[in-house]
C-alpha positions in Angstrom: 95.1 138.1 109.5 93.4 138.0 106.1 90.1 137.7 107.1 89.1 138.4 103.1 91.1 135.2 102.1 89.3 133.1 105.4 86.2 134.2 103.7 86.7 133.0 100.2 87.8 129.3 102.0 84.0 129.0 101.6 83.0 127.6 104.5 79.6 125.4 104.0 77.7 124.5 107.0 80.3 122.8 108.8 79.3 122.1 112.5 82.6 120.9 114.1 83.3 120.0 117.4 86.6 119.6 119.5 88.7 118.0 122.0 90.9 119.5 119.6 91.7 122.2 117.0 89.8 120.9 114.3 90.3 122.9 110.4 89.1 122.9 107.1 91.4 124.1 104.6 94.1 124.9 106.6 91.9 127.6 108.7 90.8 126.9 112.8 87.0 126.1 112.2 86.9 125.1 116.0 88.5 124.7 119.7 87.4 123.2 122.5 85.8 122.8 124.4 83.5 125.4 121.6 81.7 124.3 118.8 82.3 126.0 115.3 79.2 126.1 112.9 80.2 128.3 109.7 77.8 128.1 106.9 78.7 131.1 104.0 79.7 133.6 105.8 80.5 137.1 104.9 83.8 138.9 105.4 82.8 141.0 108.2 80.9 137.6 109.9 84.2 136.2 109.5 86.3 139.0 111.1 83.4 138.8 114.0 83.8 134.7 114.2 87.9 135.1 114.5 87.6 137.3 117.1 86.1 134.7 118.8 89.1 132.2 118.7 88.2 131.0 115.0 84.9 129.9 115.7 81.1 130.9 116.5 80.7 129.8 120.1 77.9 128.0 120.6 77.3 126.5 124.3 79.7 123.4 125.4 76.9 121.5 126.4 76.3 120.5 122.5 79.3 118.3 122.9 76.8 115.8 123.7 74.8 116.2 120.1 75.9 115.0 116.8 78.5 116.7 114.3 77.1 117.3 110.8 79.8 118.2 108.3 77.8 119.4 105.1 79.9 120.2 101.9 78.1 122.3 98.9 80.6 124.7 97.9 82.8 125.3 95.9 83.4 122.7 93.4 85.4 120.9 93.8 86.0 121.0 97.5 89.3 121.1 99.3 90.4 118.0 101.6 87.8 117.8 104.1 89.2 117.0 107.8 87.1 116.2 111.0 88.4 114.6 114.2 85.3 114.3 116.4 85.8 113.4 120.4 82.7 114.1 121.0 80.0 112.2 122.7 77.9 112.1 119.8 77.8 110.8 115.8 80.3 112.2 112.9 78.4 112.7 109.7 79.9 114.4 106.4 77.8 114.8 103.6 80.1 116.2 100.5 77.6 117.2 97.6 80.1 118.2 95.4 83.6 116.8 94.2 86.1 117.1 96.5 89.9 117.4 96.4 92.7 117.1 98.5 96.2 118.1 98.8 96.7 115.2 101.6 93.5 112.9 101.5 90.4 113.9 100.1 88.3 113.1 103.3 90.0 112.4 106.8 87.6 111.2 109.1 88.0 110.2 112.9 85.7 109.3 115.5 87.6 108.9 119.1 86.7 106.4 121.7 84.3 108.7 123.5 82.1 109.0 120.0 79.6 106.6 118.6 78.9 106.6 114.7 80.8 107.6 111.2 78.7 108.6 108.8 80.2 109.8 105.1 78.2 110.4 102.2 80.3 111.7 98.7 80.3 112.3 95.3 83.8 112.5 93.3 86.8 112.3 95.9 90.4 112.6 95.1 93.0 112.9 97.5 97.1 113.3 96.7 97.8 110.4 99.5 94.3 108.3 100.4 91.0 109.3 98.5 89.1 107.9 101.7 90.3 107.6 105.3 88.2 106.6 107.9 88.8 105.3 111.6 86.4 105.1 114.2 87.7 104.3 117.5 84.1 104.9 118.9 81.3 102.8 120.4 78.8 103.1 117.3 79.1 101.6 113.2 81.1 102.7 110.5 78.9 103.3 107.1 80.6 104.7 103.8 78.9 105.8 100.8 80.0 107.1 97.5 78.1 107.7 94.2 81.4 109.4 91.8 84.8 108.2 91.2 87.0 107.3 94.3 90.9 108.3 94.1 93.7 108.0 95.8 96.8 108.8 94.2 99.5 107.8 96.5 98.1 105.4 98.5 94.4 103.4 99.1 91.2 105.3 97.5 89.5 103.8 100.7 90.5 103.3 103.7 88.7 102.6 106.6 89.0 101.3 109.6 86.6 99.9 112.9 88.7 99.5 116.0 88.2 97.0 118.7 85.2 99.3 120.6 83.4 99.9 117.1 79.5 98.3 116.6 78.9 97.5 120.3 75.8 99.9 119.9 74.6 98.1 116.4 71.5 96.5 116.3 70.1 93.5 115.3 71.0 92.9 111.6 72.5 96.0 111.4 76.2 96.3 110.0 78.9 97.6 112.0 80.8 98.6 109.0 79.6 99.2 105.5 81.1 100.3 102.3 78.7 101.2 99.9 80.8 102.9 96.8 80.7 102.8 92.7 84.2 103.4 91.0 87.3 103.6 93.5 91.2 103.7 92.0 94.2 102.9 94.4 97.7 103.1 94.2 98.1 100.5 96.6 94.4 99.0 97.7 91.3 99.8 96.2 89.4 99.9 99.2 91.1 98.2 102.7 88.5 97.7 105.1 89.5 96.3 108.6 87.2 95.7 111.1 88.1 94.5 114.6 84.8 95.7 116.5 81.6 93.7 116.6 79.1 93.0 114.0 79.2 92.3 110.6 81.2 94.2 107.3 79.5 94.5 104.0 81.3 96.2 101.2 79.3 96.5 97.6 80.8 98.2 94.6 78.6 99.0 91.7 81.8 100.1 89.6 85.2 99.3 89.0 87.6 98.5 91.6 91.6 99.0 91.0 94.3 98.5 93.9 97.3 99.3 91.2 100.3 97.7 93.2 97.9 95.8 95.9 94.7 94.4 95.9 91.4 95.3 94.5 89.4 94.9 97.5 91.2 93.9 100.8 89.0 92.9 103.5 89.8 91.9 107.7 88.1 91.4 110.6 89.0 89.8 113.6 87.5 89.5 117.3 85.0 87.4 118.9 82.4 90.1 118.5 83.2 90.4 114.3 80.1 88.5 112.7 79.5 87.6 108.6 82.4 89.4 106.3 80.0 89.9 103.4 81.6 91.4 99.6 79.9 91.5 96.7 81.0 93.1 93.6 78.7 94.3 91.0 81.7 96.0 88.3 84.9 94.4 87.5 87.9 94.2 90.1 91.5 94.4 89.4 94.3 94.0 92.2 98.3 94.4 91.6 98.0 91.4 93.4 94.8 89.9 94.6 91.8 90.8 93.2 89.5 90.0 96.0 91.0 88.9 98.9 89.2 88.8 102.8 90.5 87.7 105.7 88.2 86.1 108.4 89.2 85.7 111.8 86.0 86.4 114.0 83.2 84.4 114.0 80.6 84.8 111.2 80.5 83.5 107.9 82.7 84.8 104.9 80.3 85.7 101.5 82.2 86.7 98.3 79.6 87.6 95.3 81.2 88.8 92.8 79.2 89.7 89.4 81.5 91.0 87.0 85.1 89.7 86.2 87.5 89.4 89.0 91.7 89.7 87.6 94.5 89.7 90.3 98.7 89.4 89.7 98.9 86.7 92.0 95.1 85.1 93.0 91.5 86.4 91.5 89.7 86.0 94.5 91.8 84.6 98.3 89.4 83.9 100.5 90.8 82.3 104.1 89.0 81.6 107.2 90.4 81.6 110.8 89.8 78.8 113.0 87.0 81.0 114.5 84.8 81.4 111.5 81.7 79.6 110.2 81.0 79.2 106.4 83.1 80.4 103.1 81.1 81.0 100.1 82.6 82.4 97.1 79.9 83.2 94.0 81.5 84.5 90.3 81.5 84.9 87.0 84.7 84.7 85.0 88.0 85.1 87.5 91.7 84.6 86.7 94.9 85.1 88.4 98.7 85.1 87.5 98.8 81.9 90.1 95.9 80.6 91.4 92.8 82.0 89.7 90.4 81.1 92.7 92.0 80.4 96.7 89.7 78.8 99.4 91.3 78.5 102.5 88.7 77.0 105.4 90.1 76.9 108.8 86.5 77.3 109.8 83.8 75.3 111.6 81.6 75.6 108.8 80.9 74.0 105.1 82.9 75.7 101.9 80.7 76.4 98.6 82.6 77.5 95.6 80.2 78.3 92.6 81.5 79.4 89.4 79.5 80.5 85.6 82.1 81.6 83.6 86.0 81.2 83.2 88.4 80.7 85.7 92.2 80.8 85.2 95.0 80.8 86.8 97.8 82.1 84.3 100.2 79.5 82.5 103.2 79.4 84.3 101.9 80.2 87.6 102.3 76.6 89.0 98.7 77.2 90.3 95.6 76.3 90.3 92.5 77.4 88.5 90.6 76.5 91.7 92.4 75.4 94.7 90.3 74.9 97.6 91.5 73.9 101.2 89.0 72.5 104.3 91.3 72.0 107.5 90.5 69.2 109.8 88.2 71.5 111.8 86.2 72.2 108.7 82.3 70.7 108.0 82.0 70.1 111.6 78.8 72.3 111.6 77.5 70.4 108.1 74.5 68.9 107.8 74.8 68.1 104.0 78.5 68.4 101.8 80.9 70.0 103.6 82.7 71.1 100.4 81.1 72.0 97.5 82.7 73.0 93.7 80.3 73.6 91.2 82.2 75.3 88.5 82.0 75.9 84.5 85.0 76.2 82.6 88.4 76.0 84.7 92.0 75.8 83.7 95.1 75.8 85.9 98.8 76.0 84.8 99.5 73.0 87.4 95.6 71.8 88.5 92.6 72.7 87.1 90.8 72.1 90.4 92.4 71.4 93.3 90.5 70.3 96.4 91.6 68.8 99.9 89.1 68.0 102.3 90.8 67.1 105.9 87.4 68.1 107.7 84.5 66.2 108.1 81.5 65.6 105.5 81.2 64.9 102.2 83.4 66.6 99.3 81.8 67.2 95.9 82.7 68.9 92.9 80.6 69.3 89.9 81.8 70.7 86.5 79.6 71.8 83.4 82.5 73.3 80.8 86.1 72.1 80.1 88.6 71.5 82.9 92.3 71.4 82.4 95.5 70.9 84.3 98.0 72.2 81.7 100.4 70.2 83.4 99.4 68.3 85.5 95.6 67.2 86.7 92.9 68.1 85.4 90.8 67.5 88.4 92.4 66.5 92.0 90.8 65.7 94.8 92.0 64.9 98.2 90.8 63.5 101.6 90.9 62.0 105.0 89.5 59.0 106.2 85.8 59.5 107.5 85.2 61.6 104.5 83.7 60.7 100.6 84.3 62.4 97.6 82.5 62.5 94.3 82.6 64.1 91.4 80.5 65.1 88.4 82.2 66.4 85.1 81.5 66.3 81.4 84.2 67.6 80.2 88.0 67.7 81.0 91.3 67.8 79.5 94.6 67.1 81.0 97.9 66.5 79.8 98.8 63.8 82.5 96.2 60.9 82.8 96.0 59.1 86.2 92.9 57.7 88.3 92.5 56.4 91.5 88.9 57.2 91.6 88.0 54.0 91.4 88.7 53.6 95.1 86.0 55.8 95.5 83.2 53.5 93.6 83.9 55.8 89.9 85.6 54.6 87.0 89.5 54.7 86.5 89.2 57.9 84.8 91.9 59.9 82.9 92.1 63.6 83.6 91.1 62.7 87.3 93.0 62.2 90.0 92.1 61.1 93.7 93.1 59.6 96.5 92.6 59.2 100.6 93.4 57.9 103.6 91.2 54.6 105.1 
């Protein structure tokens, strides 16, 4: 055994603990039931701490404390792997860039563990930048301050299985994804939670998924609360953009600050019959079909609010906003139940498209240009027991019909609408 090479691995105050052989860099840094701490050791340290099983033995009854993973040498870092089944939190704080052959940082908490902590610079990894799953009792929190890369697969992965948050509390997140720049061959970041409490992911840099999307979220369960993104740098997806997935029971916020561009949608947004609320926030969007996609299946109102441009791509046969309340939809409304207040918009089949089989009111509100390239301008669709209006002072449309008289407005080209009752 080369206990000269073992040194140079530069260990860097690693406390590990086991339940199983856990290693960094391809060398035994612990085995339980012993824990391994290994902070810059020397060559003969080393050769003392192998003869030990791979490991400085410190007493089994730490299996009840914490696991600290710090990272401070050398740079960058080699992948970092810690599986913790523990009774305790996993926390890895990587201070320097850090580079793997596999992932960059594999992180697992098992179902007898309670937090995931990671804190990171620059991580790259050859498969996923990021992978995190924590099949403990505790919340998931993820923060990066570098570049994010995975070059095979997602640059962050992480998910919170169906035990994770039951210990968070109050307003405290169950899962949260707090990054700057992340790059994905497939996702950008995929974060899936199916514990209780709410997800939060905030970028304050680029987002790529190459060949999926930007920024994939899901939760599900009837202990998942709010799913909460918001994007402060732009977002690119192979296919979505932005796209969430709500099936628990909170409220779905999208907030996105800087351009939004997916193959296929900008920003898909869909809430499960569980949900509450779906608001979506942005600047300038567009997508190769549909450059904005509201799906509420919900119990709650939808608010769609839009400053800059939003397309969806000629020759999509989309929508530049299409917008869908099912029948279940506004029930919990005390004002409109769907809400478009949007700038410019234009849509290879629709500009805006909105259908309103829920309850409440259905407005949409327009301050720049609208245009159905083919088609409508504006469409709007309901169900008896529900109004529409709709405010606009501009809009172009290649096909002029209007049935909006029906609703008390003008018979106005460009405009199209019509209901049952």
């Amino acid at each position: 055994m080369n206990t000269e090479s073992k040194a140079n691995a530069a260990f860097t105050s690693i406390m590990l603990r086991g339940g199983r052989v856990t290693k960094w860099k391809g060398q035994v840094a612990s085995c339980a039931p012993q824990v391994g701490h290994l902070q810059n050791v020397s060559v003969a340290a080393m050769a003392a701490a192998l003869a030990f099983g791979g490991a400085m033995a410190i007493p089994s009854d730490a299996l009840a404390q914490d696991v600290p993973v710090v990272v401070n040498s050398p740079s960058p870092a080699p992948e970092i792997v810690a599986v913790n089944s523990g009774d305790g939190a996993l926390i890895i704080n990587a201070t320097v860039p850090v580079e793997g052959a596999n992932n960059g940082i594999n992180a697992e908490n098992e179902s007898t563990a309670t937090n995931l902590i990671i804190t990171a610079t620059d991580v790259q990894g050859d498969n996923f930048g990021i992978f995190a799953n924590n099949a403990g009792t505790g919340t998931t929190t993820i923060t990066t301050t570098g570049n994010v890369v995975g070059l095979a697969n997602t640059g962050i992965n992480v998910n919170n299985a169906a035990t994770a948050g039951a210990t968070a509390r109050g307003d405290e997140d169950a899962l949260t994804v707090d990054v700057n720049s992340v790059t994905g061959a497939t996702f950008g970041i995929s974060a899936v939670n199916s514990g209780a409490g709410s997800t939060r992911i905030t970028t304050s840099g680029d987002v790529t998924g190459t060949s999926a999307a930007g920024i994939n979220v899901f939760t599900s369960g009837r202990l998942a609360d709010d799913l909460i993104v918001e994007a402060n740098g732009i977002v690119t997806g192979g296919t979505n953009g932005i796209q969430t997935s709500n099936n628990g029971v909170g409220s779905t916020t999208i907030d996105a600050n800087a351009n939004v561009e997916g193959a296929v949608t900008g920003i898909n947004a869909v809430n499960g019959s569980t949900a509450a609320n779906l608001f979506i926030t942005a600047t300038d969007v567009q997508g190769g079909e549909d450059g904005i996609f509201a799906d509420n299946a919900g119990t709650g109102t939808t608010f769609i609010e839009t400053t800059g441009n939003v397309v969806g791509l000629a020759g999509g046969g989309g929508a530049g906003i299409e917008v869908l309340n099912r029948a279940s939809a506004g029930a919990l409304a005390r004002a409109d139940a769907l809400t478009v207040d949007a700038n410019s918009v234009t849509g290879d089949a629709f500009g805006i498209s909105v259908t309103n089989f829920g309850a409440g009111s259905t407005r949409v509100t327009t301050s720049g240009n609208v245009t159905g390239t083919n088609n409508v301008g504006i469409r709007v669709s309901r169900r008896a027991g529900t109004s529409r209006q709709a405010w606009l002072s501009k809009w172009r449309s290649k096909r002029a019909v209007g049935q909006v008289h029906r609703q008390g407005l003008p018979r106005t080209p460009g405009i199209e609408g019509f209901g049952r009752g």
